[in-house]
C-alpha positions as CSV (number, residue, x, y, z in Angstrom):
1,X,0.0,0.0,0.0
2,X,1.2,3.4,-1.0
3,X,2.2,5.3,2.1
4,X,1.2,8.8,0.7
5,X,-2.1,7.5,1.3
6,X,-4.8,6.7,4.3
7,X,-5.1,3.0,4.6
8,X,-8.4,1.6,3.3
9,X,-9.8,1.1,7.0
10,X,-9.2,4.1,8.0
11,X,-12.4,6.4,9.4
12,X,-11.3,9.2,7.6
13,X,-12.0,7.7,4.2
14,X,-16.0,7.0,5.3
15,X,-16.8,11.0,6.5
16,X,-18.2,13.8,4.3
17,X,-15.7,16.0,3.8
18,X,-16.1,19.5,4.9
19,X,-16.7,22.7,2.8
20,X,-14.4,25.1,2.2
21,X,-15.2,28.8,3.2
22,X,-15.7,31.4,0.2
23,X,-13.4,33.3,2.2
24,X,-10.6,30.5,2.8
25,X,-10.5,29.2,-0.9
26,X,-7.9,31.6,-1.8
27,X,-5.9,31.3,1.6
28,X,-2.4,30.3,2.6
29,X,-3.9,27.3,4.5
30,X,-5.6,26.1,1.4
31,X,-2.7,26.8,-1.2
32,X,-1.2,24.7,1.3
33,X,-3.4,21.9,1.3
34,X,-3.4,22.2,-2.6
35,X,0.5,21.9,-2.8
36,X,0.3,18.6,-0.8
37,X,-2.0,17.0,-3.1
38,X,0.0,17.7,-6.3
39,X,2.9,17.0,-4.4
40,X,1.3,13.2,-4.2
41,X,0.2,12.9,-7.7
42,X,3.3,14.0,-9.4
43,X,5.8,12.5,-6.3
44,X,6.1,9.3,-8.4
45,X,6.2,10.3,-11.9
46,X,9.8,10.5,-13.6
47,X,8.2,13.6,-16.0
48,X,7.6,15.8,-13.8
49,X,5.5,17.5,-16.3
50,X,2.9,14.8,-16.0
51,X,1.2,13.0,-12.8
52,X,1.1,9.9,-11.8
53,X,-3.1,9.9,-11.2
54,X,-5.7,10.6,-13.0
55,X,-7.6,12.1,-10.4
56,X,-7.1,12.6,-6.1
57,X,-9.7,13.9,-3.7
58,X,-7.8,15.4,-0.5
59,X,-9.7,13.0,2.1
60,X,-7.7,10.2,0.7
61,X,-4.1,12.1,1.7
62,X,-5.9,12.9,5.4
63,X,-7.2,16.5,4.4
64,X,-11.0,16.2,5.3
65,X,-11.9,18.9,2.7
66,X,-14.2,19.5,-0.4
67,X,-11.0,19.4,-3.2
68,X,-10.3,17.0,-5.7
69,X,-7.2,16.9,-8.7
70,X,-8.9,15.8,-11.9
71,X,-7.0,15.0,-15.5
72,X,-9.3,16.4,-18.3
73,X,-7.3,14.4,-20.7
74,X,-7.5,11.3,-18.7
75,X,-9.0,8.5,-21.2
76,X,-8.9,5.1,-19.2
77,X,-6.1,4.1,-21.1
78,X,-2.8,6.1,-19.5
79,X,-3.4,9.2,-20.9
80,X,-3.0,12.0,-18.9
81,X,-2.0,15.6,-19.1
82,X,-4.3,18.2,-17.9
83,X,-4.5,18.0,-14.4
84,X,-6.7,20.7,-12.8
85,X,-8.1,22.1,-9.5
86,X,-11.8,21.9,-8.0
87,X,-12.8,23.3,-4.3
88,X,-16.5,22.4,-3.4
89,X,-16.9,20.8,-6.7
90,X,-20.7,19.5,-7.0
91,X,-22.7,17.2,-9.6
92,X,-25.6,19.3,-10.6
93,X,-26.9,17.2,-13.4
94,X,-26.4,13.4,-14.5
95,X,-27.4,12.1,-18.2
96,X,-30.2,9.7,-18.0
97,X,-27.6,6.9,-20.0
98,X,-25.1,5.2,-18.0
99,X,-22.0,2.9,-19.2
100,X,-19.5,0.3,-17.4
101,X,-15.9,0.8,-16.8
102,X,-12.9,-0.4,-14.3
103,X,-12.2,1.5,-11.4
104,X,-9.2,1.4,-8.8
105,X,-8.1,3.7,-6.0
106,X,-5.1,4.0,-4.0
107,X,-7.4,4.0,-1.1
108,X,-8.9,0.2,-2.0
109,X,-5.1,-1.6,-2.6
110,X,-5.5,-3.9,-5.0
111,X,-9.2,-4.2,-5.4
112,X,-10.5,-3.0,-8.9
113,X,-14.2,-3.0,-10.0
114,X,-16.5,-2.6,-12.7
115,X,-18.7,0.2,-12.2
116,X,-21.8,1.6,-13.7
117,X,-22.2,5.5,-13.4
118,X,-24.1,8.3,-16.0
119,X,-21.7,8.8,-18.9
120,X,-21.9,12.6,-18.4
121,X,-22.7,15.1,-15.8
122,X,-22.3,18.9,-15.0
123,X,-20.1,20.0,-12.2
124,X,-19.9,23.4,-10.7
125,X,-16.8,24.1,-7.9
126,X,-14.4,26.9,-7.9
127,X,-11.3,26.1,-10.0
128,X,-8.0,27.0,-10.3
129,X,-7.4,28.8,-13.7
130,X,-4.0,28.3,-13.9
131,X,-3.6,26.2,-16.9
132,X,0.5,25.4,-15.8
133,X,0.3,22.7,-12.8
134,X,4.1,21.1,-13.0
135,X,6.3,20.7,-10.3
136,X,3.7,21.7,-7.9
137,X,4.2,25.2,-8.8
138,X,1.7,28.1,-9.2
139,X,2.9,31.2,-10.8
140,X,-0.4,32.9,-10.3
141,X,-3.2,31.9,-8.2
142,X,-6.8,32.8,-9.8
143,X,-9.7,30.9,-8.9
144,X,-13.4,31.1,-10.7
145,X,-16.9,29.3,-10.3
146,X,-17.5,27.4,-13.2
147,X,-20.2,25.1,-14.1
148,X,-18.5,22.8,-17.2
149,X,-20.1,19.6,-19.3
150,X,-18.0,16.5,-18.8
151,X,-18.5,13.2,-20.6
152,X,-16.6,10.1,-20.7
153,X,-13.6,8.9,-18.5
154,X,-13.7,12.2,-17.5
155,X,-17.1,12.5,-16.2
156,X,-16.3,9.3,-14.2
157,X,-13.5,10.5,-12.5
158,X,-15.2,13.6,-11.3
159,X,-17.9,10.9,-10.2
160,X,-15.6,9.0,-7.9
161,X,-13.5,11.9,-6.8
162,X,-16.8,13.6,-5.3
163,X,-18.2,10.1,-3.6
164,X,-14.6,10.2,-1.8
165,X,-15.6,14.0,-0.2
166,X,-19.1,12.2,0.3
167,X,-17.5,8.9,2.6
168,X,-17.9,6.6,-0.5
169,X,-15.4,4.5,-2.6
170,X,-16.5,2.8,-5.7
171,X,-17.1,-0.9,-3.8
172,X,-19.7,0.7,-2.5
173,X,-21.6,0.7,-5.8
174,X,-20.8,-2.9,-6.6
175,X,-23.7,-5.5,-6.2
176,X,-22.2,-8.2,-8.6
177,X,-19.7,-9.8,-6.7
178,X,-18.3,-11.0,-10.1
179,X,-17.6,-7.4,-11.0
180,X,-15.8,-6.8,-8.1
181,X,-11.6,-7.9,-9.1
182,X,-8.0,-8.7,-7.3
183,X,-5.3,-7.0,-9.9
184,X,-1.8,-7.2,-8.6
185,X,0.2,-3.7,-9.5
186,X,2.3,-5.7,-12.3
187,X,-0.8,-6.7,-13.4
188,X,-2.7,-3.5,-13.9
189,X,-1.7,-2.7,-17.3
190,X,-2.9,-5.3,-18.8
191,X,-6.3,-5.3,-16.6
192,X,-6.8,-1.8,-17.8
193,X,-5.0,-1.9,-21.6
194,X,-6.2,-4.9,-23.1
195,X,-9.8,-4.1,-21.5
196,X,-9.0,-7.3,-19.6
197,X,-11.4,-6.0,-17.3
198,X,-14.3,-7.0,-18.9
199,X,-13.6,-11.0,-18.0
200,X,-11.0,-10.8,-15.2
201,X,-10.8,-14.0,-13.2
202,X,-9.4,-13.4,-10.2
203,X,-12.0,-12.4,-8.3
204,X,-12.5,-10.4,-5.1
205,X,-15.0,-11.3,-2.2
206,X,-16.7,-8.7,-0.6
207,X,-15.5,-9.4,3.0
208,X,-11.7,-8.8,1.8
């Protein structure tokens, strides 16, 4: 288990995260807490100009607050590049179709899942506008309320992201203990690559 993050028993990771203030989202304290969270999703990454996640909401690094990391050019796949800031982000509309797709977490170990969620929603929050996020650096600090459409990969990592700040992982959402899977790290690529996923046979029991 990565130590950067809270172990998957830990009370923290069940909670509802708390708000932040319209008068602390441009504070020291939250720069701070925003520093820390890059600082764990590019720590492990040899280009520094890209992170190692596609997405990280603060409860999971012990920061009970309403902020998540999410890549916009995240695709399911590796891709990654465009990894931007949300304070009180909130869904405020679903679509009425859904799809299935893996999931994994730093904050489950090794358990992966197939999860069904609405392939696009709208989420407004207060972002960061600064486009540069590399090396944990900020040159400018801006933030702006934005309400944007996201569909995709995308629109299911702002999905799981937010049910972290809300107590929930994504087991939560499995009922089909055959959709629920045991992926080993040297494994992972070809679980999520070759869209091995989709009939993985190392299955994982609820109780574990």
């Amino acid at each position: 288990m990565n130590k950067l993050f809270l172990q998957p028993n830990d009370p923290l990771l069940t909670k509802v995260a708390k708000k932040v203030p319209a008068s602390q989202i441009d504070s020291p304290e939250t720069r701070e807490n925003i520093k820390q969270m890059l600082e764990v999703a590019y720590r492990q990454q040899k280009d520094k100009k890209k992170p190692v996640m596609m997405g990280l909401a603060a409860p999971q690094i012990g920061i009970s607050k309403r902020i998540i990391l999410v890549d916009l050019k995240a695709d399911g796949k590796g891709r990654v590049g465009d990894l931007r800031v949300y304070i009180n982000p909130e869904i405020t509309w679903v679509s009425k179709r859904e799809g299935e797709w893996y999931e994994g977490c730093f904050s489950t170990g090794r358990v992966c899942g197939i999860v069904k969620r609405p392939i696009s929603v709208k989420v407004k929050a207060s972002k960061l506008q600064t486009r540069s996020v590399n090396s944990n650096t900020h040159q400018e600090w801006r933030f702006k309320v934005i309400e944007e459409r996201h569909t995709g990969y995308v629109a299911r990592i702002f999905q799981h992201e937010i049910d972290h700040l809300n107590g929930k992982v994504f087991v939560d959402l499995i009922k089909d203990p055959n959709k629920l899977h045991w992926v080993l790290k040297k494994e992972f690529p070809l679980y999520r690559n070759k869209q091995a996923w989709r009939t993985w046979p190392k299955k994982c029991p609820f109780e574990r």
